[in-house]
C-alpha positions in Angstrom: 0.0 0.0 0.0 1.9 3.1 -0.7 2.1 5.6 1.7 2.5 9.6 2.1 3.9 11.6 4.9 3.4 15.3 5.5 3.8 17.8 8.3 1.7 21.3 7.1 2.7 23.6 9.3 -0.3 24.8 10.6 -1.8 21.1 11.0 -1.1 17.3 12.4 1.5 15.3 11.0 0.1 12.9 9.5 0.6 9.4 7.2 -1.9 8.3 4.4 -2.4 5.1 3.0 -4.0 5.5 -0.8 -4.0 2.8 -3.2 -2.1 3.0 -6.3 -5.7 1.9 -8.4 -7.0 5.5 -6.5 -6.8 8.2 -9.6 -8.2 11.7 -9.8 -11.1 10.4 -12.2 -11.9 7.2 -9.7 -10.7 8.8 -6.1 -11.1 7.5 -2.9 -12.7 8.7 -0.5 -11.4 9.0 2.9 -10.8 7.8 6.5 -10.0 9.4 9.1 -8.3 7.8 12.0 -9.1 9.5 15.7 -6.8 7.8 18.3 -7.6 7.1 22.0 -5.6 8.8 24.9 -2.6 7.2 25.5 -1.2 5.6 21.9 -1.4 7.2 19.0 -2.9 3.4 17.9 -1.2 3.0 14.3 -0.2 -0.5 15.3 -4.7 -1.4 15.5 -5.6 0.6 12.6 -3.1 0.5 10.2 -3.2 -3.0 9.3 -6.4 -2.4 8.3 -5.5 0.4 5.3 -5.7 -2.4 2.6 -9.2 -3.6 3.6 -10.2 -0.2 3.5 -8.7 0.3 0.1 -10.8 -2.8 -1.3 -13.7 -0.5 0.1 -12.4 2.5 -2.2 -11.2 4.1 0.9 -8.1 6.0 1.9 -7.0 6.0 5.4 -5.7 8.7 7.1 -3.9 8.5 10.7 -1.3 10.4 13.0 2.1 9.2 14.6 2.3 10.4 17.6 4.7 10.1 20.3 2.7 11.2 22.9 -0.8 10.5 22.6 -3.0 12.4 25.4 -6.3 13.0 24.9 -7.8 15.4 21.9 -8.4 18.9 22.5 -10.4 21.7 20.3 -7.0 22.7 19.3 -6.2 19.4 17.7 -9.0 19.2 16.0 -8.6 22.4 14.4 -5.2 21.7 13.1 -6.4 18.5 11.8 -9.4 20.2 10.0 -8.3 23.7 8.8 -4.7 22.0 8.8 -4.1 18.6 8.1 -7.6 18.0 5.6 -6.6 20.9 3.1 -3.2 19.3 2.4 -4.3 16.0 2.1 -7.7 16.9 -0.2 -4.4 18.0 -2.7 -2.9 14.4 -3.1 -4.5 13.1 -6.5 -6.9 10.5 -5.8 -8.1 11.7 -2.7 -11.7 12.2 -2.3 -11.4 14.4 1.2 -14.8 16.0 0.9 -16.9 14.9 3.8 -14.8 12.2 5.2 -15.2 9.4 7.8 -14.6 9.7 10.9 -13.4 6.7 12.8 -12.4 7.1 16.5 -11.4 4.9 19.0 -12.3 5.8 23.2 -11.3 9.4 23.2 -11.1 9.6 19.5 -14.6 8.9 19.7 -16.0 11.2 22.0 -13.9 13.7 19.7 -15.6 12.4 16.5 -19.0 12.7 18.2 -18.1 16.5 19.2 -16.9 17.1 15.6 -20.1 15.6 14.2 -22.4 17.3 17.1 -20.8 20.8 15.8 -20.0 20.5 11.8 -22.5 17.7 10.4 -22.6 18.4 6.8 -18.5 18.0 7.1 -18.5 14.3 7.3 -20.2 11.7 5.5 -20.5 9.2 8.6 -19.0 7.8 11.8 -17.5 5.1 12.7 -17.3 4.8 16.9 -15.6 2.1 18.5 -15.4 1.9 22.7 -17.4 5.5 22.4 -20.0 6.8 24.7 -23.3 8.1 23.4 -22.4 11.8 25.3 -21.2 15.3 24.1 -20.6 18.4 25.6 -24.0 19.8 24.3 -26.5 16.3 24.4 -26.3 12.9 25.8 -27.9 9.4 25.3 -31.4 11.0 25.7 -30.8 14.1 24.0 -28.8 14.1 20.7 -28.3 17.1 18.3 -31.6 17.1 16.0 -31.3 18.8 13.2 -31.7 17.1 9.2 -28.2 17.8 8.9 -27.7 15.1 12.0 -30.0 13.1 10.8 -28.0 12.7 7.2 -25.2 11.4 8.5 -25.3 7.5 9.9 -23.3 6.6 12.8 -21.7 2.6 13.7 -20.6 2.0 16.7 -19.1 -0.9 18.6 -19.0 -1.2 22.3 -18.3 -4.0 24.7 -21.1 -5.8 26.7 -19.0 -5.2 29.8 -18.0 -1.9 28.7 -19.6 0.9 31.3 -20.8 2.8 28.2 -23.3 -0.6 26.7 -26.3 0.8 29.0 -26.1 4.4 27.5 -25.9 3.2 23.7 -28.8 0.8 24.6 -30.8 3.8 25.7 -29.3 5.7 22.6 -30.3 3.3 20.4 -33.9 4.0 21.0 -33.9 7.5 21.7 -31.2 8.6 18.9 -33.6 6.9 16.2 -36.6 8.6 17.9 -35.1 11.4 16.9 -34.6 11.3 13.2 -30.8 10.0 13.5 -29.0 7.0 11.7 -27.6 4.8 14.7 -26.9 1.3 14.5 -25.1 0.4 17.6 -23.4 -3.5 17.5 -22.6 -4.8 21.1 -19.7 -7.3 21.3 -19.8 -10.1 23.6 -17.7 -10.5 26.2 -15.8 -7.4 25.9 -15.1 -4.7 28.1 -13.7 -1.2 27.0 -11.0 -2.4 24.4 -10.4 -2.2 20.7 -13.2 -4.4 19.0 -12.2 -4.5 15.3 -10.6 -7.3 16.2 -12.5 -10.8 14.9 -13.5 -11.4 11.6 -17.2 -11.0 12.6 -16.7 -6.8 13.4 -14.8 -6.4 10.5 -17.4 -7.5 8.1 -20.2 -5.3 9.9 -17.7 -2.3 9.4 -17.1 -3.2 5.6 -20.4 -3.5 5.2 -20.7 0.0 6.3 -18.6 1.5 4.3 -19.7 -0.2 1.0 -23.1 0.6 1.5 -22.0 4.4 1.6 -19.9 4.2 -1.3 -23.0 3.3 -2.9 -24.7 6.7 -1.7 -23.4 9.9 -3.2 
């Protein structure tokens, strides 16, 4: 899978894996890796880049050294920094990527989506929590620009959070919104793209919205 580096100046260092079958008349579209606190997690997602590409996906992530938890500031280097850069690399379709974020990274995903919607084209949550800074499990943004945008997520049965996206998953519908919330046996608050089982629900995912427009 070839691979890109950059550092813009004004955004996140960052490493893209884009097939070489991606051209600027048949782009990819892109993913958009949100670590949790702690590890920068290259070593779970990354092994993943050539499935995504299959998918018609690009996947972008972010070596970090020390990984602490995301802060507004972050986000904005990654969005007004990072995004503008890569949307440049032929075969790159950065226009309303996905989002998929792992713990932290997903709360962060969740607060991006909660405040830009029409930016992304969905979310992928994994070991998330169905609450944002504005909103929580019984009340989620409303808006049809929400609504637009469907939202995965995985959590563990043991995982503190299962109760809340159980209660989301009735509530988040009721409210116009595209949840579909997969609960993994066994599993407590770990990285769940792990068996073959997840990895076809996520796959699924994406190929159905590389069907959409």
């Amino acid at each position: 899978m070839p691979t890109r580096t950059g550092a813009p100046e004004n955004g996140l260092p960052y490493r893209l894996f884009v097939s070489g079958k991606a051209t600027p008349d048949h782009p990819h579209r892109l993913v958009v890796w949100l670590h949790p606190t702690g590890t920068d997690g290259l070593t779970l997602v990354e092994p993943l880049a050539n499935a995504f590409a299959t998918q018609g996906y690009a996947l972008l992530t972010f070596p970090r050294e020390h990984a602490q938890g995301w802060s507004g500031a972050d986000a904005n280097r990654v969005m007004l920094g990072t995004l503008p850069e890569v949307a440049r690399v032929p075969g790159v379709d950065a226009e309303r990527p996905v989002l998929l974020g792992f713990s932290a990274g997903a709360q962060m995903a969740l607060e991006l989506w909660a405040a830009r919607p029409d930016a992304f084209r969905a979310l992928v949550l994994i070991a998330g929590a169905p609450r944002l800074s504005r909103g929580d499990e019984y009340n989620p943004p409303r808006s049809a620009a929400h609504a637009r945008v469907p939202l995965l997520s995985f959590i563990g049965e043991r995982d503190g959070s299962a109760p809340l996206w159980r209660t989301a998953l009735e509530s988040w519908r009721a409210a116009g919104l595209r949840l579909d919330s997969r609960e993994v046996p066994g599993q407590g608050h770990t990285w769940l793209l792990v068996r073959p089982h997840e990895q076809t629900e996520l796959f699924q995912f994406l190929a159905e919205l590389s069907r959409g427009p």
